[in-house]
PLY file of the C-alpha trace (Angstrom):
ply
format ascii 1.0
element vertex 116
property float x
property float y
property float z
element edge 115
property int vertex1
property int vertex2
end_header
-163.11 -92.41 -152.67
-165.02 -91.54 -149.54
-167.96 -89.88 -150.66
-171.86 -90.03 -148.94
-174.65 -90.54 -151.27
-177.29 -88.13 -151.72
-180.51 -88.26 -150.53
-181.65 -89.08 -154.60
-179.55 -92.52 -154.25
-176.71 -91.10 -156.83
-173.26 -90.42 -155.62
-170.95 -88.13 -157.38
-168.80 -90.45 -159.91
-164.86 -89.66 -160.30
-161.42 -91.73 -161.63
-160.43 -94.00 -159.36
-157.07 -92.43 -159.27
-158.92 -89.45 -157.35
-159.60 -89.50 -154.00
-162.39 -87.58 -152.40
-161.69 -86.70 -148.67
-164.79 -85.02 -147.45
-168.14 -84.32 -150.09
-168.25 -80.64 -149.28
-164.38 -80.44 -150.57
-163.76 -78.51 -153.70
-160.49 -80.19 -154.38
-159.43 -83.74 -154.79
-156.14 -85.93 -154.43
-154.25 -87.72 -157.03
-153.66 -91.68 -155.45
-151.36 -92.02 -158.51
-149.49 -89.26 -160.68
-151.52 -88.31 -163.63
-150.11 -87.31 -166.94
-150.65 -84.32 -168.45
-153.19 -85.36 -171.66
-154.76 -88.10 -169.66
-159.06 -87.82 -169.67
-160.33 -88.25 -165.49
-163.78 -88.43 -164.78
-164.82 -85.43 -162.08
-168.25 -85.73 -160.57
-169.44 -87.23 -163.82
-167.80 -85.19 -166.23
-164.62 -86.12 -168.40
-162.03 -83.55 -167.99
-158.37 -83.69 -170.05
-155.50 -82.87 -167.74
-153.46 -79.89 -169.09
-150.16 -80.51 -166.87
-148.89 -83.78 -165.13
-150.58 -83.72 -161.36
-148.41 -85.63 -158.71
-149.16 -88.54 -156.37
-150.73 -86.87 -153.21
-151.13 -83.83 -155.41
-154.63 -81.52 -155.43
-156.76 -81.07 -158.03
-159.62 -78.82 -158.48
-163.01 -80.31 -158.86
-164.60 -77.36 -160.09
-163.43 -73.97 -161.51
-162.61 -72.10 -158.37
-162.24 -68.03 -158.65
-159.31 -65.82 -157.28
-159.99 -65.60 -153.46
-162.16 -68.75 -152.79
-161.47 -70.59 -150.15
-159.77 -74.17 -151.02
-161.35 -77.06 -148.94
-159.59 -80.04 -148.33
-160.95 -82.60 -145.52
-163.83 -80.40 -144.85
-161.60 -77.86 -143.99
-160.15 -74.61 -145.58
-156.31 -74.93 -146.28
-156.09 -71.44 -147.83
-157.44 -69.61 -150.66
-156.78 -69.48 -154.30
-153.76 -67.38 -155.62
-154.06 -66.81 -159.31
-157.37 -66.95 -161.33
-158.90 -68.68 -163.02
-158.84 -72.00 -161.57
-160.67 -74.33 -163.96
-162.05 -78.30 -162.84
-159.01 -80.68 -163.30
-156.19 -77.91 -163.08
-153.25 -78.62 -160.28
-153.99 -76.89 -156.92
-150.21 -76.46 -155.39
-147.82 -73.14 -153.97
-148.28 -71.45 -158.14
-151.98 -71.09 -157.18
-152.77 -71.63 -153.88
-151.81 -69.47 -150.48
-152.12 -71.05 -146.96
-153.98 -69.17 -144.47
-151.93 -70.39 -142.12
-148.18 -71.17 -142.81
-146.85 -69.10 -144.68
-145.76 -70.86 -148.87
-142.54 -71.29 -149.76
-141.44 -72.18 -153.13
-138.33 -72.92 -154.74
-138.90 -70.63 -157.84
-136.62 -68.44 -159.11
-137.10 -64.98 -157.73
-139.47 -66.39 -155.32
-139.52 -66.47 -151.33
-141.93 -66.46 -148.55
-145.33 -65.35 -149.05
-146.64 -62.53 -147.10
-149.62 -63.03 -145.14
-152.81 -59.76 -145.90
0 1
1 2
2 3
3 4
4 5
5 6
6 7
7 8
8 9
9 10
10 11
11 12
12 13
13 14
14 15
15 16
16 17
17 18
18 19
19 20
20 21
21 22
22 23
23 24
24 25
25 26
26 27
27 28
28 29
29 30
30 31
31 32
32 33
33 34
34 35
35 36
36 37
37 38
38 39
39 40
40 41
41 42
42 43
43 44
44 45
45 46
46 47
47 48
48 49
49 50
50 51
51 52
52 53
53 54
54 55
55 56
56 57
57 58
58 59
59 60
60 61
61 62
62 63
63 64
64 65
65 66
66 67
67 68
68 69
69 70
70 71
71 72
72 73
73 74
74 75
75 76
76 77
77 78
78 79
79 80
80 81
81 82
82 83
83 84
84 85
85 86
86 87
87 88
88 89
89 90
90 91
91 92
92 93
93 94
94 95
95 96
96 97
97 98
98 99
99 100
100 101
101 102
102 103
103 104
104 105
105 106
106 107
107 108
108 109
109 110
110 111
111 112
112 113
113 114
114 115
């Protein structure tokens, strides 16, 4: 986890098994693949996974609204999709829209994304 610590001494706590890339990032990434069920810790609070998150996967750290920007790195990768987002839920193509490429998936019925 590379996260600073606040000026009050106490640093955000989260699973080991999720990586924090920059501390103004709303999203995190899975360093192993986490079952749907299992209980993660996400800046202090205990949050049951509903689906199974991939390694190298995102996952939101907090609830995140239709529109909002994702960051990853300190960076926005795109914006969020399909609302609600809630803390713990998987951030990939079924909810999140690059900016900048456009998002191909291989669902049924389902091609490039137009850019707005």
């Amino acid at each position: 986890m590379h996260a600073e610590t606040p000026l009050n001494g106490t640093a955000p706590r989260f699973d080991a098994r999720l990586l924090l890339l920059a501390p103004e990032d709303n999203c995190l990434i899975a360093a192993a693949l986490l079952p749907a069920g299992e209980t993660v810790e996400i800046d202090g609070e205990r949050v049951t996974l509903a689906k199974t998150i991939g390694l190298g996967h995102k996952v939101a750290r907090r609830a995140l609204a239709k529109d909002e920007k994702v960051v990853r790195h300190g960076a926005s990768i795109g914006h969020v999709s399909a609302p609600p987002v809630r803390r713990g839920e998987h951030l990939h193509t079924h909810n999140l829209e690059s900016d900048y490429l456009p998002t191909y998936t291989h669902d049924v019925g389902h091609e490039f994304v137009p850019h707005k």
